[in-house]
N, C-alpha and C positions, 0 to 999 in steps of 0.2 A: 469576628464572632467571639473569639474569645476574650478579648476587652470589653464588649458587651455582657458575657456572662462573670467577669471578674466585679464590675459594676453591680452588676444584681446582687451576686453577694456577699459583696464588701456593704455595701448600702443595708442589705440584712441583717450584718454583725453588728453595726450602728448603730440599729431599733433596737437588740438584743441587748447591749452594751447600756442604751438608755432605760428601757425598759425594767430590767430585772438584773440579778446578780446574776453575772458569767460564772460557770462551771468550768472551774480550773483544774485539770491534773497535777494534784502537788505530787505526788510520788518522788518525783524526780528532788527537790527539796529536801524529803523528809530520808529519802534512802541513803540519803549523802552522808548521812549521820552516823558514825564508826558504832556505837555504842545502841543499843538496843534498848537504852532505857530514855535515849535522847530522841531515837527517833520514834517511840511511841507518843512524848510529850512533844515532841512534834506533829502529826497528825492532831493533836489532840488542840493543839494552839491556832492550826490550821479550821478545824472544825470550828469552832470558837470564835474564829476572826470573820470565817460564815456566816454564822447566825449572827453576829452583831453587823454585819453588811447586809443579809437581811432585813432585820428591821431598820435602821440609818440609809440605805440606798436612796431614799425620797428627796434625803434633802444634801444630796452633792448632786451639782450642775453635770450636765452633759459632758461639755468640754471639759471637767474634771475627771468623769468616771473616764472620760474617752484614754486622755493622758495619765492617767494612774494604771490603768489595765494595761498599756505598751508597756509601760514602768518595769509593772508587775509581773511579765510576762519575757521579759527580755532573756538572752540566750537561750528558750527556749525552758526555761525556770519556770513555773510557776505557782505562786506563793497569794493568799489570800490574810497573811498576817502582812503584805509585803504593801499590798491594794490598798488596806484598809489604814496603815499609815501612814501611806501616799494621802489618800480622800482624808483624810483627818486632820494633817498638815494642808493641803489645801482649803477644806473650811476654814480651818481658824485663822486663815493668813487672809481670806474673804471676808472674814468677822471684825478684823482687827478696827479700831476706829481712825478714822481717816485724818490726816493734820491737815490744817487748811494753810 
């Protein structure tokens, strides 16, 4: 039973993951920051990488937002300036023109 419901929503996170921009807890990120004037402009860089993942979300593939998000999210970090240039470096490395 409970492999069954790990599947349910793991398979959810997926559509979510594809769908739209994940909602990340930076906290953990931006608190790390000794100086109070670093970690506002953090939050701030954070928010920023947001909105421009909102509107750019369309055109990175699946399997990219999927492996950028693990990326992004790893030791339990997680960072939305971190996502966004994962997905970035992955487009352009999908853009690149191919040698024959």
């Amino acid at each position: 039973m409970n492999f069954a419901w790990a599947v349910i929503v793991a398979s959810h996170f997926v559509v979510t993951v594809e769908d739209r921009v994940p909602t990340l807890n930076t906290d953990s990120v931006c608190k790390a920051k000794s100086i109070q004037a670093d970690a506002e402009r953090c939050v701030q860089d954070e928010q920023r990488a947001r909105d421009t993942l909102t509107k750019e979300w369309a055109q990175f593939t699946g399997a990219e937002r999927t492996r950028c998000l693990s990326t992004a999210t790893t030791s339990g970090i997680s960072s939305y300036v971190e996502l966004l240039t994962c997905l970035e470096i992955a487009r352009d490395v999908r853009n690149l023109p191919r040698k024959n």
